[in-house]
Structure formats: structure tokens, C-alpha cells
C-alpha positions, 0 to 999 in steps of 0.5 A: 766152269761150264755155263748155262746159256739162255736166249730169251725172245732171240730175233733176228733180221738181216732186212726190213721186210724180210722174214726173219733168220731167228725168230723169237726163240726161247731156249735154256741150255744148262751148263755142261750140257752137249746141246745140238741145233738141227736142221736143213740149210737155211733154218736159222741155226748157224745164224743162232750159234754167231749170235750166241758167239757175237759174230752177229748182233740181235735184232731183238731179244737177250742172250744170258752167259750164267745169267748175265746178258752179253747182247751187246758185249764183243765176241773176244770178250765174251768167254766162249769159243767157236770151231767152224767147218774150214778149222782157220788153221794158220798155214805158216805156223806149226801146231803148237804155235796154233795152239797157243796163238789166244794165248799169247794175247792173254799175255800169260808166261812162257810156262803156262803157255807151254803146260796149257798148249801140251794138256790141250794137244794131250786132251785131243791126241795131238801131243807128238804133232806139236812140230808139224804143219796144218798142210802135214796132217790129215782132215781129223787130225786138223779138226783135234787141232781146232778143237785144241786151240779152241779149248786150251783158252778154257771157254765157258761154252764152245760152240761148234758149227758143222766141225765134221761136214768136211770129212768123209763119212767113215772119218765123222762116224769114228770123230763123232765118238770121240767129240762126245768123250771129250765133251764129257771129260772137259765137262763145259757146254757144247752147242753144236750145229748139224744138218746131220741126223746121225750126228745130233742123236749120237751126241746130244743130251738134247737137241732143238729142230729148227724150221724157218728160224724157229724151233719146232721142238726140243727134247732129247734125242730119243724123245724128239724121234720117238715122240715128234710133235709135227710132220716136219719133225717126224719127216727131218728126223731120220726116215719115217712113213707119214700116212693120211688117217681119219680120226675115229674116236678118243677113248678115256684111257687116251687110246685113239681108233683111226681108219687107213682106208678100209682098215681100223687102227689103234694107237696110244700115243699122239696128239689130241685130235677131233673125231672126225678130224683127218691127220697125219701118222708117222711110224717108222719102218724099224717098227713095221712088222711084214707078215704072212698075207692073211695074219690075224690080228689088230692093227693089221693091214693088207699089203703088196711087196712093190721091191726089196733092198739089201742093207747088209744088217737088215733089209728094206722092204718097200710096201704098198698099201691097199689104200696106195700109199707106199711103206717102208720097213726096215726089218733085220735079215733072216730067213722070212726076208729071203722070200719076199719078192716083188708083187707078193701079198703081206700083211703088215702089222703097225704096232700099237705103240708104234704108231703116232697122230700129228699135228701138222707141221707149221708153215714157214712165215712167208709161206703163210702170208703168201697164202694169205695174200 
């Protein structure tokens, strides 16, 4: 039966004096959800999921299995399971008796061992290498395995901690697909932690950004990259073109004019700022229209092709603005991307939708009683 996890004013501190890895984090993860921590190395994630685990005690705070608190209760005792980035494989054991290793602890018979062992390596495509050794299979098919062990004890939860980082790109592309099936046909809670952009919007059916042991939004993967909340959200997740503006007016249906240099935009969507007020904007370069130099219209502005990129599928326009700051646009290939050079003249559309007002990314701890001081 899946679980529904809740960490409730969750802290943790390694030192007295110290910032704190975790930092009274309130989040409810329902049960048979796949629910990602995203962030870059440092930001409290991994520390998050070894407490959920127990491989760490809290400093403050509850963590809630279906409800019921199990802070102070040991990791082999709680019914979830971890998958780590290294996999534990044993070397000198084959896969079937890796795979049955927790069993043989929960002293079940001889022939539910072997039922559980063989639908668990059946669930990951791992049945005809029930013989071999760790050191005989490849990369992915020893991150089946781990995911094997883990899921033939029936955990309530599995928690995954960068299971992918140590395979190559084309191998996490393929494996990231088949980590959502699966998750789907088992139909517990995953908590999966990534520095990986791709990974937590490919997989998650919501995902928290985590910024200096704090969780700066939660959403799901469309929402927090369409929708961020703040510049750091808006700058992590996925490429973006943050831009100064100044806050002109709010209109009654919620439209905000701003200005970019000499140019007035309008957006519909943001948070509420103050007329006057200078903000942030984030667009991201596959809204971004390159258009002819002197197209009309609103939400135009005035441009110079400093350099174009070929992608493949679609190519990379890198822009300057009359203001100088520099834009990006991802635009598909077609015949209009063939004749953009270096130094031509463009005007850029920045749709009205497209366009988001911030509010300012908030800063870490320390750096803020370092200002303070």
C-alpha cells in the first residue's frame, strides 16, 4: 500500500552556529505520488530524503508515514526503502541472492522467497540474469537490480537518491522512462532527488525546488516552469532570459505595462508589484519570436543578431537588445533561421503571455546575516 509522507516544521542542523542543512520545511507528498526534490549540490535535498529514510536524525520537526510519526523510529524499521547513486550491489553474490538478501532477514520460506525474488526481477526486466554477477552486467542493468532489491520488500515509499547520476546521458534519457512506468505499475510513492532539470519535469507529478535547505516552490512540473515564483526558480529550472524592468501600472483585469528601456510591454501574468517598482522578467527563449527588423506591433522590441547556434531540431538565436541586455531564442529550423546572421537587425516579439514579473529570489541565510553584519 503506498504512503503519504508529511514533514512538518523538518530541521536540521549538522552544528551549533551553523546554517541549517534543512530548514523548517513543510511539505505532504500523497501516497502513489512520484514526487521530485530539485536542486543544485548543497541545497538540503539529499539531507531531506536520509531523514525521511532515518539515516539521519532531525534536529527539529516531525516526519508522518500514513500519519503516524516515525522521527525517532530506526531506518530498518521503517517501511521504506532507499536506492542510492553507487547501487551497494554485493560483488560475491549473484543477482537472485542480491535480490533476496532483506528477505532472508524477514525470515520468509524458501518459496515466497523465490516467487517475491522472480516477480521483482520480472518487474525490471531482469529475470534471465538471475545467475550472474554485479561485475557481468552493465551500468542500467545494475540500477534494475537496486531497484529490484529495493521493491521485492514491498516498501511503502522508495526513496531514490540520484539512482542515474552514474550513467551517461543516452542511458538516463531511455532509464528515466522506464523509472516512470514502473513507478506507475507498482503504484507506491517515489521521492526522487536530482540536481537534473530534465529528470524532475520528465518524471514527477510535482516536484519541490529546493534553495539553501528550504523549499522555494512546489508545483507541478509545468506550473513551476511556467509559472516561478522568484528569479532563482525561473534561473534553475531549465534555460531562461531574466530582464530588468520597471513596473509602470497594474491595470483592473491584473494586465501589468512595463518598460524595457525605451520600449512598453505588456504581460498578464506575474506577481503584484508597485508602480514604480524595478523587478525582474523571465521569458523563456522557446516563446521568443525573432522577427523581421521594423515589424509592427505590441510587445515589440528592437534587436541585433549577436550569433547563431545550430541545435539540430531548432536553432539558437543569440540576441542583443537596444537596452544591451542579451536574449536568447530557441526557435524551430525553417527557412527565416537561415538568414539570420551576425549583426542583422530583428525585432523581437515577447509574447503577452509569455512574459512573467518576479519577485526576487530570497537570499540564502548566511548571505543574508552576512549583509546584516
Amino acid at each position: 500500500m503506498a504512503a503519504g509522507i508529511d514533514l512538518v516544521g523538518l530541521t536540521k542542523r549538522f552544528s551549533h552556529g551553523h546554517p541549517a542543512a534543512v530548514d523548517n520545511i513543510d511539505l505532504s507528498v500523497a501516497g502513489g505520488e512520484f514526487f521530485s526534490l530539485l536542486g543544485p549540490s548543497g541545497c538540503g535535498k539529499t539531507t531531506t530524503l536520509r531523514l525521511v529514510a532515518g539515516f539521519e536524525e532531525p534536529t527539529a520537526g516531525r516526519i508522518l508515514l500514513d500519519g503516524v510519526d516515525v522521527s525517532g523510529v530506526p531506518p530498518h524499521k521503517r517501511n521504506v526503502n532507499t536506492v542510492f547513486q553507487s547501487y551497494a550491489l554485493f560483488p560475491f553474490m549473484s543477482v537472485f541472492d542480491n535480490v533476496a538478501f532483506g528477505l532472508k532477514y524477514a525470515k520468509v520460506s524458501k518459496a515466497e522467497l523465490k516467487t517475491r525474488v522472480g516477480e521483482a526481477l520480472a518487474l525490471v526486466d531482469m529475470a534471465s540474469f538471475a545467475a550472474r554477477r554485479p561485475s557481468q552486467l552493465s551500468g542500467g542493468q545494475q540500477q534494475r537490480v537496486a531497484l529490484a532489491r529495493a521493491l521485492v520488500l514491498n516498501p511503502a515509499a522508495l526513496l531514490l537518491d540520484e539512482p542515474l547520476g552514474a550513467l551517461d546521458a543516452k542511458l538516463r534519457r531511455s532509464l528515466k522512462v522506464e523509472l516512470k512506468a514502473l513507478q506507475e505499475r507498482v503504484g507506491i510513492t517515489f521521492i526522487y532527488v536530482t540536481h537534473d532539470q530534465e529528470e524532475a519535469l520528465t518524471m514527477s507529478d510535482r516536484l519541490a525546488v529546493m534553495n539553501a535547505g528550504r523549499i522555494a516552490q512546489i508545483g507541478t512540473p509545468r506550473e513551476v516552469y511556467e509559472e516561478p515564483t522568484d528569479s532563482y526558480v525561473a534561473d534553475f529550472l531549465g534555460a531562461a532570459n531574466l530582464i530588468e524592468i520597471l513596473v509602470l501600472e497594474r491595470s483592473v483585469d491584473s494586465a501589468v505595462t512595463l518598460k524595457l528601456g525605451e520600449s512598453v510591454l505588456t504581460t498578464s501574468v506575474g506577481v503584484p508589484a508597485a508602480p514604480g517598482a524595478a523587478a525582474q522578467a523571465v521569458i523563456r527563449p522557446e516563446r521568443v519570436r525573432v522577427e523581421a527588423h521594423g515589424s509592427s506591433g505590441a510587445n515589440r522590441v528592437p534587436a541585433m543578431v549577436e550569433r547563431v547556434v545550430y541545435l539540430g531540431a531548432a536553432t539558437q538565436v543569440m540576441l542583443r537588445l537596444a537596452t544591451g541586455e542579451s536574449l536568447q531564442a530557441v526557435v524551430p529550423n525553417d527557412d527565416s533561421a537561415a538568414t539570420w546572421t551576425q549583426g542583422t537587425p530583428v525585432h523581437v516579439h515577447l509574447p503577452v503571455d509569455a512574459i512573467r514579473v518576479l519577485a526576487p529570489a530570497e537570499a540564502p541565510v548566511e548571505a543574508a546575516e552576512a549583509l546584516a553584519s
